[in-house]
ZAROVEX-606902 format. One record per residue (C-alpha): z, y negated, x negated; residue in one letter; residue number from 1. Coordinates in steps of 0.25 Angstrom, whole numbers. Layout:
REM ZAROVEX-606902
zz = Z&yy = Y&xx = X&type = A&seq = NUM
...
***
This chain:
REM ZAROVEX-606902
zz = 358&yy = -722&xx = -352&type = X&seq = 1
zz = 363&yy = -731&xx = -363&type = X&seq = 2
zz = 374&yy = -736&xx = -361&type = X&seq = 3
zz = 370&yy = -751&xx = -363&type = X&seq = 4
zz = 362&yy = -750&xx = -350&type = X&seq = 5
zz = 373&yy = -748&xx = -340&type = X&seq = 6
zz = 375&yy = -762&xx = -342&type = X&seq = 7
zz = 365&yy = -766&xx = -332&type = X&seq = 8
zz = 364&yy = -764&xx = -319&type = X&seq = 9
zz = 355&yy = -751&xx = -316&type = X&seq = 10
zz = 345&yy = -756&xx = -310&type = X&seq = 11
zz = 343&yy = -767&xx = -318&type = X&seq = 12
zz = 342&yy = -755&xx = -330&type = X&seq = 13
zz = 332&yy = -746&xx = -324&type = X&seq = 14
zz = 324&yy = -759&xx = -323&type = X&seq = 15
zz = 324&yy = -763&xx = -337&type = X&seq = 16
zz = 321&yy = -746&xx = -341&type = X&seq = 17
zz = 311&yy = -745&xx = -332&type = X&seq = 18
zz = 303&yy = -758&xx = -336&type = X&seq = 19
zz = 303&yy = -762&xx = -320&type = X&seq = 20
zz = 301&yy = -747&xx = -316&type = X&seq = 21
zz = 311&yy = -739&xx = -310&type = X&seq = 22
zz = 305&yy = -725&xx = -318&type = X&seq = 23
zz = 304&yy = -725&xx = -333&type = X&seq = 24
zz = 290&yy = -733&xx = -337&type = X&seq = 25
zz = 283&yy = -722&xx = -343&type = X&seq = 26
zz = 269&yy = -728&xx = -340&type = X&seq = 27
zz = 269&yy = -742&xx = -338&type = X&seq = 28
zz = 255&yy = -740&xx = -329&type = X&seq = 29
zz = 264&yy = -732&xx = -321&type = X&seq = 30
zz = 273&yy = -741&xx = -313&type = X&seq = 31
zz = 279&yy = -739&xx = -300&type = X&seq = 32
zz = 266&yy = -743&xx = -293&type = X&seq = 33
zz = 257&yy = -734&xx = -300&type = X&seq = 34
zz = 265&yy = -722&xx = -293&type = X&seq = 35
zz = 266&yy = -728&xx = -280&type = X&seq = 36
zz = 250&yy = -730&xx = -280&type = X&seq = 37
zz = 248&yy = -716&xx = -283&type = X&seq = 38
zz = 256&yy = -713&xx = -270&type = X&seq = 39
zz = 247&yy = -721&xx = -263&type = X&seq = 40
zz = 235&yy = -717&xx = -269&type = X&seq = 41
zz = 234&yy = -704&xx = -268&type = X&seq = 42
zz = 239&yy = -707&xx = -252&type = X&seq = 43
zz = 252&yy = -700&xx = -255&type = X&seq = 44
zz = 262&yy = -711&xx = -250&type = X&seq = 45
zz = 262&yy = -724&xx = -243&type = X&seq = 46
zz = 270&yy = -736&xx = -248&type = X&seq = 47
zz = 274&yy = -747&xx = -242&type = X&seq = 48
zz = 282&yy = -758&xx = -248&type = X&seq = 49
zz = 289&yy = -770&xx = -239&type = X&seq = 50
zz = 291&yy = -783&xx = -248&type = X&seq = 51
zz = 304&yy = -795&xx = -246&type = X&seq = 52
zz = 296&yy = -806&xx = -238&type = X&seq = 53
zz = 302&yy = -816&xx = -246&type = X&seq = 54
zz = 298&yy = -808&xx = -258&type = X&seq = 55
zz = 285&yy = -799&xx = -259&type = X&seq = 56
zz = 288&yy = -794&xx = -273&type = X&seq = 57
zz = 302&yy = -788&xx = -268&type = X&seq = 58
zz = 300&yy = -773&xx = -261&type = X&seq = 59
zz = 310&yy = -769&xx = -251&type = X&seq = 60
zz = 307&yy = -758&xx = -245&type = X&seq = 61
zz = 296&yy = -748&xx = -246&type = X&seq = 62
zz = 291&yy = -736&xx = -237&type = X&seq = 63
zz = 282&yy = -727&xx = -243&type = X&seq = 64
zz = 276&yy = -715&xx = -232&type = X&seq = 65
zz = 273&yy = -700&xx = -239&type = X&seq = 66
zz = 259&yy = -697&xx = -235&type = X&seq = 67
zz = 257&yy = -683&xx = -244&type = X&seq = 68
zz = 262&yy = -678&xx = -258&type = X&seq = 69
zz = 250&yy = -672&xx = -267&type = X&seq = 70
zz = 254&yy = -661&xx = -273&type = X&seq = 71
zz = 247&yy = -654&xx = -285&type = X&seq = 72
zz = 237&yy = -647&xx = -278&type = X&seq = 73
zz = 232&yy = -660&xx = -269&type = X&seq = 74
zz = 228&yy = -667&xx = -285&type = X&seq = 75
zz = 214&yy = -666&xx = -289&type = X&seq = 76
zz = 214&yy = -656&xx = -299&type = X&seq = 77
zz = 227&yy = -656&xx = -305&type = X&seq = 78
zz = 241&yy = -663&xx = -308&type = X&seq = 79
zz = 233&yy = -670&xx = -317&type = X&seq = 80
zz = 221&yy = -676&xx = -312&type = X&seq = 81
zz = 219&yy = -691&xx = -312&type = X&seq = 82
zz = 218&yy = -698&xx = -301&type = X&seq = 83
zz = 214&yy = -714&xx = -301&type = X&seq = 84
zz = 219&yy = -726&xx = -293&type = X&seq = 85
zz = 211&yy = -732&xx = -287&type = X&seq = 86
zz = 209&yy = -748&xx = -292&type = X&seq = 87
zz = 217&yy = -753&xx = -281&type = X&seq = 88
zz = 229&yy = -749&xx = -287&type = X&seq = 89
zz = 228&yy = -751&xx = -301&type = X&seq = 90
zz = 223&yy = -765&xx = -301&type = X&seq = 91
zz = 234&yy = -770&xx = -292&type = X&seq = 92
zz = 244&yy = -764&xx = -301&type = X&seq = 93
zz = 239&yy = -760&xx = -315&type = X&seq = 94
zz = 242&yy = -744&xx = -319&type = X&seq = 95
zz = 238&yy = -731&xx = -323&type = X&seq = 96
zz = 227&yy = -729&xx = -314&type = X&seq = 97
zz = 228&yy = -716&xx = -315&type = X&seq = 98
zz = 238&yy = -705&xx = -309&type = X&seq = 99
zz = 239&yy = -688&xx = -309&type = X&seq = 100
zz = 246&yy = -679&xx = -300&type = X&seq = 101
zz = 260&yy = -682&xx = -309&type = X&seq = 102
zz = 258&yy = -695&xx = -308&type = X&seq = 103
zz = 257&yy = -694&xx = -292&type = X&seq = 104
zz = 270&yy = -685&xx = -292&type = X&seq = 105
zz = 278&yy = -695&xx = -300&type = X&seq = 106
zz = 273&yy = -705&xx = -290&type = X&seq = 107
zz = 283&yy = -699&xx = -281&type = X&seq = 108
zz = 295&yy = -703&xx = -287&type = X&seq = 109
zz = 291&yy = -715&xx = -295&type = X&seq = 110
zz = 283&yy = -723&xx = -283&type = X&seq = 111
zz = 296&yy = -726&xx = -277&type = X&seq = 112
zz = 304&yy = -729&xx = -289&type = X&seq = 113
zz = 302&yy = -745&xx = -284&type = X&seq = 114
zz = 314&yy = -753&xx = -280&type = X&seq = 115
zz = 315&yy = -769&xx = -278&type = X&seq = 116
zz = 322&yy = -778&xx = -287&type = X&seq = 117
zz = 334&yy = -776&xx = -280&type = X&seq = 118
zz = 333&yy = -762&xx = -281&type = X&seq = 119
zz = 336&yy = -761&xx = -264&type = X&seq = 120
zz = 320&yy = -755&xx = -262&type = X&seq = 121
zz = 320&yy = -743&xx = -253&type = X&seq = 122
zz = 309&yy = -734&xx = -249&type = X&seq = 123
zz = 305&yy = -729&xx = -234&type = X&seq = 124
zz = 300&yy = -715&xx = -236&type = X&seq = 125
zz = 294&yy = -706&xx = -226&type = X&seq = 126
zz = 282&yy = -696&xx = -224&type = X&seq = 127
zz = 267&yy = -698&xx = -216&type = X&seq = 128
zz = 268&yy = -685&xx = -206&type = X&seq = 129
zz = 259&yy = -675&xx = -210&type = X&seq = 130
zz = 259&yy = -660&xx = -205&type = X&seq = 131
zz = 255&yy = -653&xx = -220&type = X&seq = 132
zz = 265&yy = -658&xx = -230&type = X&seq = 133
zz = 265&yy = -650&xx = -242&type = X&seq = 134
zz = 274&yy = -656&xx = -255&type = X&seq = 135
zz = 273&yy = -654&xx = -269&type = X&seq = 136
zz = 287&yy = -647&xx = -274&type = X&seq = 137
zz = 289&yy = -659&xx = -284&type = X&seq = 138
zz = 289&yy = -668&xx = -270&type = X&seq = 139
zz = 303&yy = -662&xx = -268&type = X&seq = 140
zz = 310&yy = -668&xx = -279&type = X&seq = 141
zz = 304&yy = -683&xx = -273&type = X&seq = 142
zz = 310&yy = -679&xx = -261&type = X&seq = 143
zz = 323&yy = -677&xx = -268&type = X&seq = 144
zz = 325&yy = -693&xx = -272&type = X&seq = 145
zz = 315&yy = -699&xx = -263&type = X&seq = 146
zz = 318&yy = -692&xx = -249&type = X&seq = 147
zz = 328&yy = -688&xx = -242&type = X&seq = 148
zz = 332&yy = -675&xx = -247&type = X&seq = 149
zz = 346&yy = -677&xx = -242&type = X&seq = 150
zz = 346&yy = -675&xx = -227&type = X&seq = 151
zz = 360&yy = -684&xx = -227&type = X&seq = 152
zz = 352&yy = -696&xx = -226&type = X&seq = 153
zz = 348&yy = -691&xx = -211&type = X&seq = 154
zz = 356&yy = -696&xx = -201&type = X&seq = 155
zz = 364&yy = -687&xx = -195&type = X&seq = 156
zz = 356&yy = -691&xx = -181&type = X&seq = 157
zz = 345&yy = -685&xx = -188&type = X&seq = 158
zz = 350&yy = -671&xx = -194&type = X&seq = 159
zz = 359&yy = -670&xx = -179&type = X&seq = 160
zz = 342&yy = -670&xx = -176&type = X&seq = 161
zz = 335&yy = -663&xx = -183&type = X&seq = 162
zz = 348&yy = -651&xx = -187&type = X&seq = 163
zz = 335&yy = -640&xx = -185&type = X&seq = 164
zz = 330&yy = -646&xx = -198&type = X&seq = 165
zz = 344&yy = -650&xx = -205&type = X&seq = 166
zz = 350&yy = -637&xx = -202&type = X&seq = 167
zz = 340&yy = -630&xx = -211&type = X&seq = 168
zz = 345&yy = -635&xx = -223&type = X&seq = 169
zz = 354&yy = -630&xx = -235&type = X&seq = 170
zz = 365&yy = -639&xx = -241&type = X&seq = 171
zz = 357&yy = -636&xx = -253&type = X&seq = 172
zz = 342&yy = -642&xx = -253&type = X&seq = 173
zz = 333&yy = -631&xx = -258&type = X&seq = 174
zz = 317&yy = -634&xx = -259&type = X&seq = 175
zz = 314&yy = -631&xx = -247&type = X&seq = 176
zz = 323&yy = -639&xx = -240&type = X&seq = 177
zz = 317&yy = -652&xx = -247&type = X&seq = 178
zz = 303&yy = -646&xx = -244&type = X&seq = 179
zz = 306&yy = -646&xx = -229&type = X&seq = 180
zz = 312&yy = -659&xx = -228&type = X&seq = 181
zz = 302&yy = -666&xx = -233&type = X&seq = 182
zz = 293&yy = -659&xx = -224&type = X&seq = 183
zz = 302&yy = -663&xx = -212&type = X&seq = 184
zz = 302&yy = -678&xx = -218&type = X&seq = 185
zz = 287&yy = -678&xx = -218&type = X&seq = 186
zz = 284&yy = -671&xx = -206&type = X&seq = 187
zz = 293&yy = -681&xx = -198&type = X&seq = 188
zz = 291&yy = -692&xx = -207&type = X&seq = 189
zz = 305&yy = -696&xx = -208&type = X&seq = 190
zz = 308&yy = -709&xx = -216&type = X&seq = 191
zz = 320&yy = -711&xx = -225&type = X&seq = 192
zz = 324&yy = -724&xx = -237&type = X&seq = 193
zz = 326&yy = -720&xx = -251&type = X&seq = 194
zz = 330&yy = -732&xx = -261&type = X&seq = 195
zz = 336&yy = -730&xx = -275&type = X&seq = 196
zz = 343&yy = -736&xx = -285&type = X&seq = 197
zz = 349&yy = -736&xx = -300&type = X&seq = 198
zz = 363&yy = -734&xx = -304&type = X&seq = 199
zz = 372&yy = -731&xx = -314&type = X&seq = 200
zz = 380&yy = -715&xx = -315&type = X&seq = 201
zz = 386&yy = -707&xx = -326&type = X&seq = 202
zz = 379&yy = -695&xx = -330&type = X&seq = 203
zz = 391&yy = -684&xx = -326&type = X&seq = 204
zz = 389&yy = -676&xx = -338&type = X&seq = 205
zz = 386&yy = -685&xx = -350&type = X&seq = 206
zz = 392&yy = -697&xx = -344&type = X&seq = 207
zz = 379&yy = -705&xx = -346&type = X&seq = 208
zz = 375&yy = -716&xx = -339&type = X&seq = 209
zz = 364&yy = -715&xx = -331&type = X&seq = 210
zz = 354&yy = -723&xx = -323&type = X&seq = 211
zz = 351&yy = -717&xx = -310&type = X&seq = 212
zz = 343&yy = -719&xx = -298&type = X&seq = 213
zz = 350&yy = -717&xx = -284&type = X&seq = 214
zz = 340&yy = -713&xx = -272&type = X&seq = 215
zz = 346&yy = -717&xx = -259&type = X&seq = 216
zz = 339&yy = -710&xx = -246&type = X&seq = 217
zz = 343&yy = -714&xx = -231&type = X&seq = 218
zz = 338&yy = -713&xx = -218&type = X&seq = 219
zz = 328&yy = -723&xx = -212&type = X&seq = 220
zz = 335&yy = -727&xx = -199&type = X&seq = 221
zz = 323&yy = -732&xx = -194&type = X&seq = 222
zz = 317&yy = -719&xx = -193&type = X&seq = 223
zz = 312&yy = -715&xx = -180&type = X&seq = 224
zz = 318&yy = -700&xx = -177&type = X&seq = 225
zz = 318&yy = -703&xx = -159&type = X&seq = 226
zz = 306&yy = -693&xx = -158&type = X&seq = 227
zz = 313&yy = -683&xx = -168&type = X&seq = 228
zz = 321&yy = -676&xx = -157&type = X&seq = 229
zz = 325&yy = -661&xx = -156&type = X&seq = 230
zz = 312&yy = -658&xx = -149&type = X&seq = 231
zz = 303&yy = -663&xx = -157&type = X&seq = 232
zz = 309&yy = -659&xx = -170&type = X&seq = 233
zz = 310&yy = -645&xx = -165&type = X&seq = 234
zz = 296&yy = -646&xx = -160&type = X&seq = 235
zz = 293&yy = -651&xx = -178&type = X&seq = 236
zz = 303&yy = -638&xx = -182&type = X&seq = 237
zz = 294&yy = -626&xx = -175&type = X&seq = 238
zz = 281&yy = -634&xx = -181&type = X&seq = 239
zz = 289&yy = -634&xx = -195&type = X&seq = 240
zz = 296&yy = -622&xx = -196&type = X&seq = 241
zz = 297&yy = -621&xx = -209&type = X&seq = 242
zz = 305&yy = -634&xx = -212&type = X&seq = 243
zz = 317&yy = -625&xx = -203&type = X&seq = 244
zz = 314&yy = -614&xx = -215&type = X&seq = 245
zz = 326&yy = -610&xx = -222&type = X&seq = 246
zz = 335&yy = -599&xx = -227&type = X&seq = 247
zz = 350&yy = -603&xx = -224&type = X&seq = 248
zz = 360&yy = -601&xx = -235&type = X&seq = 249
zz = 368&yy = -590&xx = -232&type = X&seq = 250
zz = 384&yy = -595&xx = -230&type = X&seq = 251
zz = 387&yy = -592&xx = -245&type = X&seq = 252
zz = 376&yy = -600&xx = -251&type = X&seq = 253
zz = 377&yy = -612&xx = -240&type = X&seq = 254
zz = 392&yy = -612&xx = -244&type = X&seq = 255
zz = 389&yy = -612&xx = -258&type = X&seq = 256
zz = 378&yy = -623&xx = -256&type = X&seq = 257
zz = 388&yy = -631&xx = -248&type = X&seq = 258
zz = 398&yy = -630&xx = -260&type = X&seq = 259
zz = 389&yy = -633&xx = -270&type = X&seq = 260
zz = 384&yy = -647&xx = -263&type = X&seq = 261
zz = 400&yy = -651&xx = -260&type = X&seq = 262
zz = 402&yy = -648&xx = -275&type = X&seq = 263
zz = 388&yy = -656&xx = -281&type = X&seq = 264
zz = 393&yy = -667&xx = -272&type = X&seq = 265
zz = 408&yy = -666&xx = -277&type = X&seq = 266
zz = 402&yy = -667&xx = -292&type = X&seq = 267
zz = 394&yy = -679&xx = -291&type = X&seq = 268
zz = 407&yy = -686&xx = -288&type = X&seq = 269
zz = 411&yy = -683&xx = -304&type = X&seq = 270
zz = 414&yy = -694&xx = -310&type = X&seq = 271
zz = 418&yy = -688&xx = -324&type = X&seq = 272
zz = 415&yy = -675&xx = -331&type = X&seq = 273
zz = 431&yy = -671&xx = -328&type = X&seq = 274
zz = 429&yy = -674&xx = -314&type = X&seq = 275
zz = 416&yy = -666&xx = -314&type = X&seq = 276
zz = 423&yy = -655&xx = -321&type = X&seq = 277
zz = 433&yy = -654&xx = -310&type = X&seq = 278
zz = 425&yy = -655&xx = -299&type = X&seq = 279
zz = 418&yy = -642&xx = -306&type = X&seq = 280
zz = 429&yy = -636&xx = -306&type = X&seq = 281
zz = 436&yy = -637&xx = -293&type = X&seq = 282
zz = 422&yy = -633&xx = -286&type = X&seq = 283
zz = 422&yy = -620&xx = -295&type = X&seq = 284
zz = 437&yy = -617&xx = -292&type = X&seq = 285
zz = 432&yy = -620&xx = -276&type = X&seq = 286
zz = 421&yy = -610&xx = -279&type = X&seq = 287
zz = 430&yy = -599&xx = -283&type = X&seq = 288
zz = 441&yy = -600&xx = -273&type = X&seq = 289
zz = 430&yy = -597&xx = -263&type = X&seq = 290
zz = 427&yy = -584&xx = -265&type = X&seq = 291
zz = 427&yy = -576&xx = -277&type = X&seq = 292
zz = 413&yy = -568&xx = -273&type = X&seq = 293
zz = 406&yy = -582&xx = -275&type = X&seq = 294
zz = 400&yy = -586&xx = -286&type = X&seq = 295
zz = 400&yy = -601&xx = -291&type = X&seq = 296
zz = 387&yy = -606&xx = -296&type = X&seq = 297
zz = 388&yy = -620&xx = -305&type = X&seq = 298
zz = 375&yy = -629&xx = -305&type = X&seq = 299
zz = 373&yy = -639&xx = -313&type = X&seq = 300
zz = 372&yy = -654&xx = -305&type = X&seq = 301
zz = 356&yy = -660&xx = -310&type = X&seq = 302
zz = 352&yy = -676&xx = -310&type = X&seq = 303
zz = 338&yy = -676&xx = -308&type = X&seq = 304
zz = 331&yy = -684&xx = -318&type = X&seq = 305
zz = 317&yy = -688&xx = -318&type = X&seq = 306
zz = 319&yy = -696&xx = -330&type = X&seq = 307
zz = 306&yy = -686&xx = -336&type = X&seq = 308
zz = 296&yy = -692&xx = -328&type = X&seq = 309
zz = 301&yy = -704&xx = -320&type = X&seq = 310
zz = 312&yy = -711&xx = -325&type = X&seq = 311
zz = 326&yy = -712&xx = -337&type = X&seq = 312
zz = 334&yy = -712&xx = -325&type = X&seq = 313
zz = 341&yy = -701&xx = -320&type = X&seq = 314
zz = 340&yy = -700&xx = -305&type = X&seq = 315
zz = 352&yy = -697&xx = -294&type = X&seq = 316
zz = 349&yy = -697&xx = -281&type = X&seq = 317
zz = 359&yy = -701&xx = -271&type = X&seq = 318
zz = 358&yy = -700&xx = -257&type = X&seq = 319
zz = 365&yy = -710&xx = -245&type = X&seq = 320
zz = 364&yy = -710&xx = -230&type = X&seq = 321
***
């Protein structure tokens, strides 16, 4: 980002670049609606947006209930086959009255890319039960900035509940940890509050100035879990045994894993490149003085950006309780 922008506030920014949107304008018949209505049309999700009595246009609060995800095969044809709206939609809001299978996947992310003027709008998400619930492999990466891929949001009421389920997992998602949790948020049809936000951060590497959006992910205290006792959920584990499915890491790999996520925490906290190259270098000298028979593998630290598609901001989740 230039640096003439940092003057203004970031939300005020992201307005001004987004012409009102909160994803880059590619197509300016595709606006936020035009994703949310492709949602709904194909029966895919279920909005609901509750309004400020004193002011109908402000949007507080949405909730928006998951009642299947196409995949591929579920299209027409192919990926690429037209489908219409139909003219309830386009002639209360005017666009593109048409939509593909690409267009339905990136519905996903920018249908709940809304927010109110005072950029305090929160979403209220859960599943519609269903007993077959397949997802489509690109699904996973919605769930990592829409849902709650991070079971620290749960209270610890509810893992001290459901420790058959929590045991299960490595400190390390893989795939089919993100796969089975959201077949155990949609079989239960658990509820949980995402909002976002923009902000300002310094790229660690280039020192760049970056617009962001932070994802902020919570548990819905209203949720009722009463009928979720032991019994029932062991009763919902011998009918779903596959969600229990998993190899655990040996004690060498879980003690790597462990040291790996105390050390990608201990980066983030960089503020300089010194500090970052110091940090480096006491978790390598860590490392080593472990054992000599073990050897250190160095990865790189990745921000997600979906700057090709979506929007010219990169994108850094944070998670809250």
């Amino acid at each position: 980002m230039e640096e003439e922008f940092s003057e203004k506030p970031p939300h005020i920014l992201a307005k001004e670049l987004f012409n009102g949107w909160h994803f880059k304008p590619l197509d300016s018949q595709k606006p936020q609606q035009y994703y949310e209505n492709i949602l709904v049309q194909t029966g895919s999700v279920l909005f609901k947006h509750y309004t400020d009595p004193k002011d109908p246009n402000f949007i507080t609060h949405s909730t928006a209930q998951i009642l299947k995800i196409l995949r591929p095969k579920d299209w027409s044809e192919n990926p690429n086959s037209i489908m219409k709206f139909p003219a309830k939609f386009t002639t209360k809001i005017d666009h593109h009255p048409y939509f593909t299978y690409w267009d339905y996947q990136m519905a996903w992310y920018n249908a709940f890319l809304m927010n109110n003027q005072c950029m305090r709008h929160s979403w209220l998400i859960y599943f519609k039960y269903c007993t077959q619930f397949k997802i489509p492999n690109w699904f996973q990466e919605w769930w990592n900035w829409y849902g709650p891929s991070s079971f620290e949001i749960l209270s610890e009421k509810i893992q001290n509940l459901w420790p058959k389920f929590f045991d299960k997992f490595q400190p390390e998602p893989d795939p089919k940890h993100i796969y089975r949790t959201i077949h155990f948020f949609s079989k239960l049809c658990i509820s949980w509050i995402v909002s976002w936000n923009y902000s300002f951060e310094q790229d660690q590497y280039t020192g760049i100035l970056l617009l962001i959006r932070n994802y902020k992910t919570k548990w819905w205290d209203k949720f009722n879990d009463e009928k979720y006792d032991s019994k029932y959920l062991d009763n919902f584990f011998n009918m779903n045994p596959r969600l229990c499915e998993s190899a655990a890491p040996d004690q060498t790999t879980k003690k790597f894993l462990q040291a790996k996520s105390t050390a990608n925490t201990m980066l983030v906290q960089a503020k300089t490149k010194k500090e970052y190259k110091k940090l480096m270098a006491k978790m390598l000298s860590s490392l080593d003085s472990e054992s000599e028979d073990e050897k250190c593998s160095a990865s790189s630290i990745k921000m997600v950006d979906l700057a090709n598609d979506t929007t010219s901001v990169t994108i850094i989740k944070t998670k809250k309780k």
